[in-house]
MOPAC internal coordinates of N, CA, C and O (Angstrom, degrees):
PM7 1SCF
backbone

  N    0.0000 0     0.00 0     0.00 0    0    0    0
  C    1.4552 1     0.00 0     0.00 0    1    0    0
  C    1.5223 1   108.48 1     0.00 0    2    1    0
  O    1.2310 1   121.66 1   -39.68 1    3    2    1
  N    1.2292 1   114.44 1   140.32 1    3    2    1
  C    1.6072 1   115.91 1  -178.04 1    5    3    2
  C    1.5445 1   110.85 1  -108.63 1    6    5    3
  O    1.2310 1   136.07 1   -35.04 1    7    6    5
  N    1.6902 1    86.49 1   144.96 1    7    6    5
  C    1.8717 1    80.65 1  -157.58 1    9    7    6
  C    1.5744 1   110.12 1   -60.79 1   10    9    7
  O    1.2310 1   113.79 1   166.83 1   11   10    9
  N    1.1229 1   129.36 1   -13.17 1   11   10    9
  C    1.5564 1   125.64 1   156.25 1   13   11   10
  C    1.7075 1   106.24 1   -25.52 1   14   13   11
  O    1.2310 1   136.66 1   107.47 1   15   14   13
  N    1.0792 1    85.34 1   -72.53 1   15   14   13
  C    1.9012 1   104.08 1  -162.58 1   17   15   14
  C    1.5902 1    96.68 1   -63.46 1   18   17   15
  O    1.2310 1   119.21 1   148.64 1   19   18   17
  N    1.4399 1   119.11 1   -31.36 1   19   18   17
  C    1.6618 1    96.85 1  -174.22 1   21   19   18
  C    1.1986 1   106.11 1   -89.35 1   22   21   19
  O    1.2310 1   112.96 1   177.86 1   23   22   21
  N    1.7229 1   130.91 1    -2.14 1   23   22   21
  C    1.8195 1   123.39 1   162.30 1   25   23   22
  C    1.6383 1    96.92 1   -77.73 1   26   25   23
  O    1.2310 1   122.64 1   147.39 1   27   26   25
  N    1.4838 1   112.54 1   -32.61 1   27   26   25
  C    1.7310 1    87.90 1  -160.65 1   29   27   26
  C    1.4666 1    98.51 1   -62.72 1   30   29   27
  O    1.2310 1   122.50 1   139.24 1   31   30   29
  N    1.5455 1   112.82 1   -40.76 1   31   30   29
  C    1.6677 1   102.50 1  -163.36 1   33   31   30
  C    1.7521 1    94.05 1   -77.56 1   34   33   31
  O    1.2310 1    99.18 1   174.39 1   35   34   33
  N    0.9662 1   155.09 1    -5.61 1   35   34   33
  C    1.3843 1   149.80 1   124.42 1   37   35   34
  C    1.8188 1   123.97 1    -1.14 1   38   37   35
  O    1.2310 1   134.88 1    92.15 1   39   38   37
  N    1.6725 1    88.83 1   -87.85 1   39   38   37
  C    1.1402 1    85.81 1   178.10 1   41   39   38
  C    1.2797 1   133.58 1   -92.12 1   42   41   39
  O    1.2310 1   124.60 1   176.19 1   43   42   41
  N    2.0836 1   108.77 1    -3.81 1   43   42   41
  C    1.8055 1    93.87 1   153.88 1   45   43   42
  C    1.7495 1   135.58 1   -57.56 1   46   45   43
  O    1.2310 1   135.24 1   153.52 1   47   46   45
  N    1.7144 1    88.12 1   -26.48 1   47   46   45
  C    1.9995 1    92.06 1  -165.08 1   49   47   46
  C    1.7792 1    90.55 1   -77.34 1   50   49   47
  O    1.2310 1   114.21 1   159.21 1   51   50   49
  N    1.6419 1   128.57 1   -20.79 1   51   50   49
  C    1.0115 1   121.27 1   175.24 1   53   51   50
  C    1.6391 1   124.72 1   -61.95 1   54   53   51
  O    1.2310 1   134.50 1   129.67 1   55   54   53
  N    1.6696 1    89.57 1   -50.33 1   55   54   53
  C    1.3805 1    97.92 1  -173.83 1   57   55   54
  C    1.6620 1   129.96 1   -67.14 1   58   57   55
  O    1.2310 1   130.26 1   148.26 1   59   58   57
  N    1.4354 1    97.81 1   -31.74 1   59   58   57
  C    1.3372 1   122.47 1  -177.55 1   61   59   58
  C    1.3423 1   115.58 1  -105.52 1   62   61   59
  O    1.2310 1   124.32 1   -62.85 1   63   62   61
  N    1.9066 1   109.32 1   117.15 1   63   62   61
  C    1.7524 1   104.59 1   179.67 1   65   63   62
  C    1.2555 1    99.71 1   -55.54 1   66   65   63
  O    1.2310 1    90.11 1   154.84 1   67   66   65
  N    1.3272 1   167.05 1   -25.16 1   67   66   65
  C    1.4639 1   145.00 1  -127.58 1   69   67   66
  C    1.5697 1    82.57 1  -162.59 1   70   69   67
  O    1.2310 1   117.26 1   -43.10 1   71   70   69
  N    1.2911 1   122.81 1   136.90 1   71   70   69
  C    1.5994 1    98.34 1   161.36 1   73   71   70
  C    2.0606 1    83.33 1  -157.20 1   74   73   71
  O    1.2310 1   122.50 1   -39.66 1   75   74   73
  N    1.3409 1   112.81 1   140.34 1   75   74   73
  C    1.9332 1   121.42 1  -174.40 1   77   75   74
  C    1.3877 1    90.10 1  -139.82 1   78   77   75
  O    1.2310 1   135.66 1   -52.41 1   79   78   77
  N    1.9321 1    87.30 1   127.59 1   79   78   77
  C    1.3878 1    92.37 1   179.22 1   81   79   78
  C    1.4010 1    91.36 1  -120.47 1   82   81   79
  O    1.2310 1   125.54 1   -64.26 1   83   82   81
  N    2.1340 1   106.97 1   115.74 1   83   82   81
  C    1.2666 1   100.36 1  -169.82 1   85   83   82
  C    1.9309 1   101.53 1  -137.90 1   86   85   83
  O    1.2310 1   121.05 1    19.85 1   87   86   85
  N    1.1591 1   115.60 1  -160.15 1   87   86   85
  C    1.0712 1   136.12 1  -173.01 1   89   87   86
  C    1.8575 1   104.10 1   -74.97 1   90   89   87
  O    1.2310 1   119.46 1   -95.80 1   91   90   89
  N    1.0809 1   118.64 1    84.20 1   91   90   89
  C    1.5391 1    92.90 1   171.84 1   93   91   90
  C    1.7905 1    97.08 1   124.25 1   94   93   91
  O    1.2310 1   118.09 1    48.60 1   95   94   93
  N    1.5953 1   121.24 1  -131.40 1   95   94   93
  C    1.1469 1   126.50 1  -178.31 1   97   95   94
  C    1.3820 1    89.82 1   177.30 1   98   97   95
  O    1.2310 1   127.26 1   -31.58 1   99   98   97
  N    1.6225 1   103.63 1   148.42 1   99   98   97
  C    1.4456 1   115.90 1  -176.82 1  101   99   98
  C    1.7375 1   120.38 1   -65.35 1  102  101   99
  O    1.2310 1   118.87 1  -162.10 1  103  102  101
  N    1.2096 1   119.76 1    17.90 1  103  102  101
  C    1.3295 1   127.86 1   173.41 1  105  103  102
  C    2.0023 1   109.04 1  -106.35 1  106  105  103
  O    1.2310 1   135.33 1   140.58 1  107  106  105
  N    1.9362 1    87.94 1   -39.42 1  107  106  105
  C    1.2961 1    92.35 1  -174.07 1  109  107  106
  C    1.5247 1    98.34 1  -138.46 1  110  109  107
  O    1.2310 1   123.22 1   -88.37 1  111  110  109
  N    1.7156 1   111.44 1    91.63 1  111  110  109
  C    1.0503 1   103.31 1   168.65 1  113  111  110
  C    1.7080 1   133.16 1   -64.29 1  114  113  111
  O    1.2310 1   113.13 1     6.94 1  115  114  113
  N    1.1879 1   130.60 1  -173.06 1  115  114  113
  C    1.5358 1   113.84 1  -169.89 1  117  115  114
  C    1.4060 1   102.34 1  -147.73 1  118  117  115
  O    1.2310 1   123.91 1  -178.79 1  119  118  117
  N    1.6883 1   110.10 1     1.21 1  119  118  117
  C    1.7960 1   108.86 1   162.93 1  121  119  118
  C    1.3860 1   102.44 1  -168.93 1  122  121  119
  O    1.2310 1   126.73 1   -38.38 1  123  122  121
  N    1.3844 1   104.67 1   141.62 1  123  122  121
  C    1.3372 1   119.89 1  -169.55 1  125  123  122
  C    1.8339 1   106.60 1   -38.77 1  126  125  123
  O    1.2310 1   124.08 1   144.21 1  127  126  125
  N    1.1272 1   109.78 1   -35.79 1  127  126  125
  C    2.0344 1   110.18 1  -163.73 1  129  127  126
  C    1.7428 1    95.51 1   -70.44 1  130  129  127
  O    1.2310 1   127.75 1   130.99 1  131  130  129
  N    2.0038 1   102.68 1   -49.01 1  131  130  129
  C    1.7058 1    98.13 1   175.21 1  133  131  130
  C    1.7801 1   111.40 1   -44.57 1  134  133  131
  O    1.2310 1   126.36 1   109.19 1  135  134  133
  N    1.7481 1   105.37 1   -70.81 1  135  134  133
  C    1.5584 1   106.30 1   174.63 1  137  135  134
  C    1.6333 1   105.26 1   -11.29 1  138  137  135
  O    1.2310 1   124.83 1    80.97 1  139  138  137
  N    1.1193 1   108.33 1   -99.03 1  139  138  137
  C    1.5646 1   143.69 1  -169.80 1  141  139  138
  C    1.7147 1    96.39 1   -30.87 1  142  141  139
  O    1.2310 1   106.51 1   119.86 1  143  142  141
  N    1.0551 1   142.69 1   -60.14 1  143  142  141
  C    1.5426 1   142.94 1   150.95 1  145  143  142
  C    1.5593 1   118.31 1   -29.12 1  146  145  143
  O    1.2310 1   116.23 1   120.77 1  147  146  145
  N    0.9893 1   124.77 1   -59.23 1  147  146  145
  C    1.6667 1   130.73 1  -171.50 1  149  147  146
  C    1.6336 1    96.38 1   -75.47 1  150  149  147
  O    1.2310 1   119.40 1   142.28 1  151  150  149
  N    1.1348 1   118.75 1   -37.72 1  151  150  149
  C    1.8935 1   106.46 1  -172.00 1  153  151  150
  C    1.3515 1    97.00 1  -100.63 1  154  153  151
  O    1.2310 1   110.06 1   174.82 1  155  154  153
  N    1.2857 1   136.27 1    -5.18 1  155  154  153
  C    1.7197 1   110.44 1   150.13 1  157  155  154
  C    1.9081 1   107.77 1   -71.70 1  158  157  155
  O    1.2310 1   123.55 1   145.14 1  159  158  157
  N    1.1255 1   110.80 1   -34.86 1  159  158  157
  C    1.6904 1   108.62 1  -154.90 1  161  159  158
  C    1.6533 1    99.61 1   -93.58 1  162  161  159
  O    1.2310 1   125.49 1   171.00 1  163  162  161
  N    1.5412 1   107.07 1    -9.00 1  163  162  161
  C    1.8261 1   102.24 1   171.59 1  165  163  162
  C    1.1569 1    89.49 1   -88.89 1  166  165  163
  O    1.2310 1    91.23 1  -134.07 1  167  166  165
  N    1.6768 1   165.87 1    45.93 1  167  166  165
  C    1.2165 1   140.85 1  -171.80 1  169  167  166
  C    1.6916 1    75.70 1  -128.39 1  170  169  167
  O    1.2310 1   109.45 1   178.30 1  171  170  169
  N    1.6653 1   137.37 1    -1.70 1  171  170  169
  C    1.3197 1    89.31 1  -153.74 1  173  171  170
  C    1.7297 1    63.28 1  -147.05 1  174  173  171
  O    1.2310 1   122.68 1  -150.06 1  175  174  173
  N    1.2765 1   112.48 1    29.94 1  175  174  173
  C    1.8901 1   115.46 1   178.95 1  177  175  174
  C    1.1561 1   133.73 1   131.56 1  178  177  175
  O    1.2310 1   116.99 1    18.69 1  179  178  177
  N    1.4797 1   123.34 1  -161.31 1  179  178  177
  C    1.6444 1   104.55 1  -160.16 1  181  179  178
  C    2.3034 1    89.29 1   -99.36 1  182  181  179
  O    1.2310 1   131.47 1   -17.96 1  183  182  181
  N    1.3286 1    95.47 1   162.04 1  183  182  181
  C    1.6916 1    91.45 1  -172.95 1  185  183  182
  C    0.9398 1    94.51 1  -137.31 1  186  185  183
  O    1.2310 1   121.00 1   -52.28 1  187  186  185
  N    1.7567 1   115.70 1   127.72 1  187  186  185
  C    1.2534 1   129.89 1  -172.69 1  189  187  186
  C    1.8284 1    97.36 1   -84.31 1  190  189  187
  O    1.2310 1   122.35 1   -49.98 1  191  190  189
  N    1.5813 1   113.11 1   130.02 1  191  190  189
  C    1.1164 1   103.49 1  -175.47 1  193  191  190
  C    1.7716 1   125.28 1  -130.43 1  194  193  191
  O    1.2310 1   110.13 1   -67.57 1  195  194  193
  N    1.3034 1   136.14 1   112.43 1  195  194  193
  C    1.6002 1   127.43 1  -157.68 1  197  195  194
  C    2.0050 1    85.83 1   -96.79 1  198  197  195
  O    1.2310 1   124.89 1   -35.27 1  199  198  197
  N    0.9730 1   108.22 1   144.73 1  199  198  197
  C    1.6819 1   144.05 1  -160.47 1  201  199  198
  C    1.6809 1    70.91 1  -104.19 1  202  201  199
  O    1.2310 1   117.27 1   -61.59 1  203  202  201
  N    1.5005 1   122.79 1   118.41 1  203  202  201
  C    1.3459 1   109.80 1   147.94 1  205  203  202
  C    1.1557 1   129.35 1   -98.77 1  206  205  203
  O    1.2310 1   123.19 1   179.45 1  207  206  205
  N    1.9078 1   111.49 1    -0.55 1  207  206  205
  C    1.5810 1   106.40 1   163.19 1  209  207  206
  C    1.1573 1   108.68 1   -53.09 1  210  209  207
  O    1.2310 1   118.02 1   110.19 1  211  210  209
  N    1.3948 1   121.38 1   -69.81 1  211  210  209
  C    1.3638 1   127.05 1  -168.56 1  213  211  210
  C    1.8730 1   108.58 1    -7.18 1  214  213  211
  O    1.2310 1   135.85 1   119.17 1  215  214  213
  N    1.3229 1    86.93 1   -60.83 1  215  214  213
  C    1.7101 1   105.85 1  -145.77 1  217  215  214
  C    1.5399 1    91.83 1  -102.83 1  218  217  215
  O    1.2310 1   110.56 1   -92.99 1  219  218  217
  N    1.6110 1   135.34 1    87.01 1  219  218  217
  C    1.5299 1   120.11 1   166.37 1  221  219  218
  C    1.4045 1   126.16 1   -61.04 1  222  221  219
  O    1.2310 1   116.04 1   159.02 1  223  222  221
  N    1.4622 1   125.14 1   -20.98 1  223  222  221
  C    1.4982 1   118.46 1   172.37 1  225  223  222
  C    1.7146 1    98.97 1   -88.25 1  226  225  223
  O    1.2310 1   107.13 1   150.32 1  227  226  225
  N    1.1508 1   141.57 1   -29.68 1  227  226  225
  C    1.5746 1   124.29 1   155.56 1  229  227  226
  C    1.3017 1    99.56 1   -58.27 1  230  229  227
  O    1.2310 1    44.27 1  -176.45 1  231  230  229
  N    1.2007 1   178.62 1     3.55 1  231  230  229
  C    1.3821 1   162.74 1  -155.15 1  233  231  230
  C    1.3427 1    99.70 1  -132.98 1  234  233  231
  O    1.2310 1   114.15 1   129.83 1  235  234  233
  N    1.3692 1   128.68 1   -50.17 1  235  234  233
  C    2.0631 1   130.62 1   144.77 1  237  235  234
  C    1.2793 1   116.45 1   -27.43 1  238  237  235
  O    1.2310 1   124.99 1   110.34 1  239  238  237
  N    1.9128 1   108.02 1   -69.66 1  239  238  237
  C    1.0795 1   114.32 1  -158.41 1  241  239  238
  C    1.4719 1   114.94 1   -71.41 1  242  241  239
  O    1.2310 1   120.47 1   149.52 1  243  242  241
  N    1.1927 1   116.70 1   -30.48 1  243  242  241
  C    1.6009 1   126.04 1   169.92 1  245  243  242
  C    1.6025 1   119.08 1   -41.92 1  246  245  243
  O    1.2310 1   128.15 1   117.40 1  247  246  245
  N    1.1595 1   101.90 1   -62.60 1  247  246  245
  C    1.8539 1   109.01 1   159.51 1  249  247  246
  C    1.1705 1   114.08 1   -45.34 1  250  249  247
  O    1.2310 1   113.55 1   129.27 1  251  250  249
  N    1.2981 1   129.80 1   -50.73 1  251  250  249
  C    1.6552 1   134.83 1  -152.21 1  253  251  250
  C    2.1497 1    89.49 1   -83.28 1  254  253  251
  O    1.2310 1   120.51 1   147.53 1  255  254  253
  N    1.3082 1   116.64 1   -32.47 1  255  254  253
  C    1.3854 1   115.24 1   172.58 1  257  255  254
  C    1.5176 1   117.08 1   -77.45 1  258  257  255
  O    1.2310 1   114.18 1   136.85 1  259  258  257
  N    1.2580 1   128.63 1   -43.15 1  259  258  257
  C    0.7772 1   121.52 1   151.27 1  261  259  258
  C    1.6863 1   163.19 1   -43.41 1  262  261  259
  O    1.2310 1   136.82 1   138.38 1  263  262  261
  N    1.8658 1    85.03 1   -41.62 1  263  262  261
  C    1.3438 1   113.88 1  -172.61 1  265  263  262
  C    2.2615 1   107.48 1    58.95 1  266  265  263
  O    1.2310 1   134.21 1  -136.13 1  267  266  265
  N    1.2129 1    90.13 1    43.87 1  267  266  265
  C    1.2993 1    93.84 1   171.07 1  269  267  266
  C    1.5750 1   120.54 1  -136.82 1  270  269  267
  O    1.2310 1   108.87 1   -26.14 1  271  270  269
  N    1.1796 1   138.44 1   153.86 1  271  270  269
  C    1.5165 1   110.58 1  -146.69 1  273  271  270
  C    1.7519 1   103.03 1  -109.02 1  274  273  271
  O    1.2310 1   126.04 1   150.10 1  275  274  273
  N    1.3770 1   105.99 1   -29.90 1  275  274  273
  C    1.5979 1   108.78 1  -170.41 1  277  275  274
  C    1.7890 1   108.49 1   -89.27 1  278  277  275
  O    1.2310 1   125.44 1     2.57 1  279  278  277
  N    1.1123 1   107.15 1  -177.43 1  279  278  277
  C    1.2907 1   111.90 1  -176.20 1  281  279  278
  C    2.3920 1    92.72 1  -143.29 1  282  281  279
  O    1.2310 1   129.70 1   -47.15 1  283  282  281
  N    1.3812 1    98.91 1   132.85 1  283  282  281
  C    1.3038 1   135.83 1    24.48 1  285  283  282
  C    1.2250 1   114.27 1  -122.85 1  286  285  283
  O    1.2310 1   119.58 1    -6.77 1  287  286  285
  N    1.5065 1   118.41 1   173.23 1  287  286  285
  C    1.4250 1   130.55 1  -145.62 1  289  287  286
  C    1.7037 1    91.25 1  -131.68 1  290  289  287
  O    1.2310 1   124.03 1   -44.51 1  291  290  289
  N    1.4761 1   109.87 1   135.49 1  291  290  289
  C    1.1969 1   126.11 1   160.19 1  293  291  290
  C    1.7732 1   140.73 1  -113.15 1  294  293  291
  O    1.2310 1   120.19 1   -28.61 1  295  294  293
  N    0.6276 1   117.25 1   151.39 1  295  294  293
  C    1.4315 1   120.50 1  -148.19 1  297  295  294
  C    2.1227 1   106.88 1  -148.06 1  298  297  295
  O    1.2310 1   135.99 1   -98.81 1  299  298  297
  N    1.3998 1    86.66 1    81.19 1  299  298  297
  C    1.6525 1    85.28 1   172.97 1  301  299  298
  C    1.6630 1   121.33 1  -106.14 1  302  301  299
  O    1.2310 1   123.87 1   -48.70 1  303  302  301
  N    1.7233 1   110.18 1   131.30 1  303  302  301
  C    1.5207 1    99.52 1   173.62 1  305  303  302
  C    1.6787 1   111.59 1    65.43 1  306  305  303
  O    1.2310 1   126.91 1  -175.59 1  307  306  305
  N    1.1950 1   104.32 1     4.41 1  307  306  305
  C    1.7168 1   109.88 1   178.60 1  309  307  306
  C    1.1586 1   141.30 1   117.93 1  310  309  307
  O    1.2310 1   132.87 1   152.47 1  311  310  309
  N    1.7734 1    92.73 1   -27.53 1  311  310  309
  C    1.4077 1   101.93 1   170.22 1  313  311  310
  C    1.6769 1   114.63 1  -116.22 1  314  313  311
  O    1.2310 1   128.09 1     4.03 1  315  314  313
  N    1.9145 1   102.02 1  -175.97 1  315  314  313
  C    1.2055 1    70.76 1  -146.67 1  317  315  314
  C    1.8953 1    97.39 1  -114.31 1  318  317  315
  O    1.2310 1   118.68 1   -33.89 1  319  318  317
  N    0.7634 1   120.11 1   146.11 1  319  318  317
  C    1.7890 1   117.94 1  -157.53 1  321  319  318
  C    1.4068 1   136.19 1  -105.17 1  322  321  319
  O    1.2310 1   129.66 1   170.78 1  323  322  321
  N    1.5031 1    98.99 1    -9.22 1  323  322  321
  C    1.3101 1   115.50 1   172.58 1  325  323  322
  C    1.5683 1   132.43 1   128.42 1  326  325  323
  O    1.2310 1   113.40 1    55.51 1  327  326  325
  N    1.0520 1   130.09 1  -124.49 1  327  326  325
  C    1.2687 1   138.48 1   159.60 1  329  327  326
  C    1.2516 1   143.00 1  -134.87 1  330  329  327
  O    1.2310 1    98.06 1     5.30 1  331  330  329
  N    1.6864 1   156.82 1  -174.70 1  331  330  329
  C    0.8947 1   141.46 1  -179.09 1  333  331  330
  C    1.7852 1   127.69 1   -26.89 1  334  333  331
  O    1.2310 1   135.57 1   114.79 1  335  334  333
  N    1.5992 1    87.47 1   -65.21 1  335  334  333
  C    1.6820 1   104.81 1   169.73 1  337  335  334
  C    1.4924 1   127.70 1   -62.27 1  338  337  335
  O    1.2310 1   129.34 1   176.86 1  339  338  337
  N    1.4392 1    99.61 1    -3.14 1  339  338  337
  C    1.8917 1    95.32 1  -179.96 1  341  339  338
  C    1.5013 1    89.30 1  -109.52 1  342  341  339
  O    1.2310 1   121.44 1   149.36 1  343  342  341
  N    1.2305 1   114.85 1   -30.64 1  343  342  341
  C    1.9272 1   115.04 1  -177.60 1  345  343  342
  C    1.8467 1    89.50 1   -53.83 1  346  345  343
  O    1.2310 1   115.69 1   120.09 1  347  346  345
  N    1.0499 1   125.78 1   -59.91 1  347  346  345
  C    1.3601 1   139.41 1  -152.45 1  349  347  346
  C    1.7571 1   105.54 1   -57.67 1  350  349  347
  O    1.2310 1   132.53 1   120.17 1  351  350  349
  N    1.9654 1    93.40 1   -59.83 1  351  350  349
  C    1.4124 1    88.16 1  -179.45 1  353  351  350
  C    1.2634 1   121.02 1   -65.41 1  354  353  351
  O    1.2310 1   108.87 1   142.19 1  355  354  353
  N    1.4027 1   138.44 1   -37.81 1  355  354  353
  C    1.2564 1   144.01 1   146.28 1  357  355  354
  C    1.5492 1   117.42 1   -30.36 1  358  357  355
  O    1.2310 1   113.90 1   116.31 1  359  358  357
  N    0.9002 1   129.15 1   -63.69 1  359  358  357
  C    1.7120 1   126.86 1   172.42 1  361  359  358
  C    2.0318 1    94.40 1   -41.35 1  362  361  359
  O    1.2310 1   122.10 1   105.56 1  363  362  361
  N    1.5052 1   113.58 1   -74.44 1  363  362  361
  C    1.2524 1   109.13 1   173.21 1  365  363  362
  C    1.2421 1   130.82 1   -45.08 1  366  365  363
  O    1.2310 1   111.20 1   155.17 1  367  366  365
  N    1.3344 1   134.17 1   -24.83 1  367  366  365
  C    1.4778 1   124.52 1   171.70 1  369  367  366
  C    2.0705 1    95.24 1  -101.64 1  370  369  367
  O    1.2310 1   115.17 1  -145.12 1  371  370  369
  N    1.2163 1   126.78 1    34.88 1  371  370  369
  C    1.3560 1   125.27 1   156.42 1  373  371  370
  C    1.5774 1   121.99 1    70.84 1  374  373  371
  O    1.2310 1   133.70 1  -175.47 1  375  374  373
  N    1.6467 1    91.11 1     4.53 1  375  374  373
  C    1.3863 1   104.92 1   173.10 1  377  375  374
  C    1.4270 1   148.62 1   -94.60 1  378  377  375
  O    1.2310 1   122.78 1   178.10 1  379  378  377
  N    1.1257 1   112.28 1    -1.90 1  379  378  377
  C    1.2408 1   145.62 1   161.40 1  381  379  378
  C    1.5139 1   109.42 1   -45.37 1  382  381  379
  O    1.2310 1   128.85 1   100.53 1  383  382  381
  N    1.1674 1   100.55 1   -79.47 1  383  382  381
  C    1.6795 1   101.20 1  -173.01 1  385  383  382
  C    1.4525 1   130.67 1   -44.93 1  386  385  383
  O    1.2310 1   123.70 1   135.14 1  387  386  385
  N    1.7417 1   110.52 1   -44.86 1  387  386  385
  C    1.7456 1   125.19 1   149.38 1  389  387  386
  C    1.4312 1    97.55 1   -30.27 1  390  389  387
  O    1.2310 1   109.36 1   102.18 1  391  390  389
  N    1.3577 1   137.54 1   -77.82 1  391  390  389
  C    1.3456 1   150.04 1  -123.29 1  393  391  390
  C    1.5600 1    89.06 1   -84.25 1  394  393  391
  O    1.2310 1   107.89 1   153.34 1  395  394  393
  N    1.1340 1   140.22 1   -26.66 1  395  394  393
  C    1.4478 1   136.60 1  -149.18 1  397  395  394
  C    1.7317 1    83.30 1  -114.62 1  398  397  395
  O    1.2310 1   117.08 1   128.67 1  399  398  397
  N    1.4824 1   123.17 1   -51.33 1  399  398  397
  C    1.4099 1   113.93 1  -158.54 1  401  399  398
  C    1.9127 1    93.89 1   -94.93 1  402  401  399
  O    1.2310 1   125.24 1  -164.74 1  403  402  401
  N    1.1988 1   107.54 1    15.26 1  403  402  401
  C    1.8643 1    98.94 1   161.38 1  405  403  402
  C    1.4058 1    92.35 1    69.75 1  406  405  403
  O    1.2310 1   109.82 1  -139.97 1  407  406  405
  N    1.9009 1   136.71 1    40.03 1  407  406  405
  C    1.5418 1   108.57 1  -174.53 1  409  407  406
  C    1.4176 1    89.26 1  -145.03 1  410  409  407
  O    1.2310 1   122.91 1  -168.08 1  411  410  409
  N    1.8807 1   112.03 1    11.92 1  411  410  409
  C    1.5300 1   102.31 1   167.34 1  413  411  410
  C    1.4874 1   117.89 1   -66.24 1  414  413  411
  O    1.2310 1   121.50 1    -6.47 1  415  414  413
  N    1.7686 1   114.74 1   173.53 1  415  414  413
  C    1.1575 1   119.20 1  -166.26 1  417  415  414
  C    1.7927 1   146.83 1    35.21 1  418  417  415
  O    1.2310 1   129.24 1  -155.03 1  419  418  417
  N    1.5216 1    99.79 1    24.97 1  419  418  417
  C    1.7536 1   125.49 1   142.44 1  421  419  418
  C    0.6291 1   101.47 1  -170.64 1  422  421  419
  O    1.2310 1   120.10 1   180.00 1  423  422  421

């Protein structure tokens, strides 16, 4: 990853409470797991979102920052949280929403 690419993904997860870096764009997703990611995390606001087709060395480098292998990748409040199925189980155990509005754990 070139340190270019490790400020940009820097200062999006900074800038943006919610930010999914997935397949496509939240208008036009481009695989069912992206879909399924953007309409749990629009239920609770707007989601800043990087298309990693677009960009194939963001779609590498995203993993290599992460250390996570699939795409798409979520990123709430800064850090970074996982993927479709952890957005999901989290929405299902009621935790999601804390995590997005900064009021989990008290």
């Amino acid at each position: 990853m070139t340190p270019e690419l490790k400020s940009r993904f820097d200062d999006a997860v900074q800038k943006h409470p919610v930010v999914l870096f997935m397949k496509g764009n939240a208008l036009f997703p481009r695989c069912g797991f992206s879909a399924a990611a953007v309409q749990i995390l629009q239920q609770y606001g707007p989601v800043h979102t990087v298309d990693v087709l677009a960009e194939p060395d963001v779609r590498e480098a995203i993993k290599e920052y992460t250390h996570w292998p699939t795409i798409p990748q979520a990123f709430i409040r800064g850090k970074f949280v996982g993927g479709s199925d952890i957005l999901r189980d989290l929405e299902e155990r009621g935790e999601l929403e804390a995590m997005i509005k900064g009021t989990e754990g008290g």
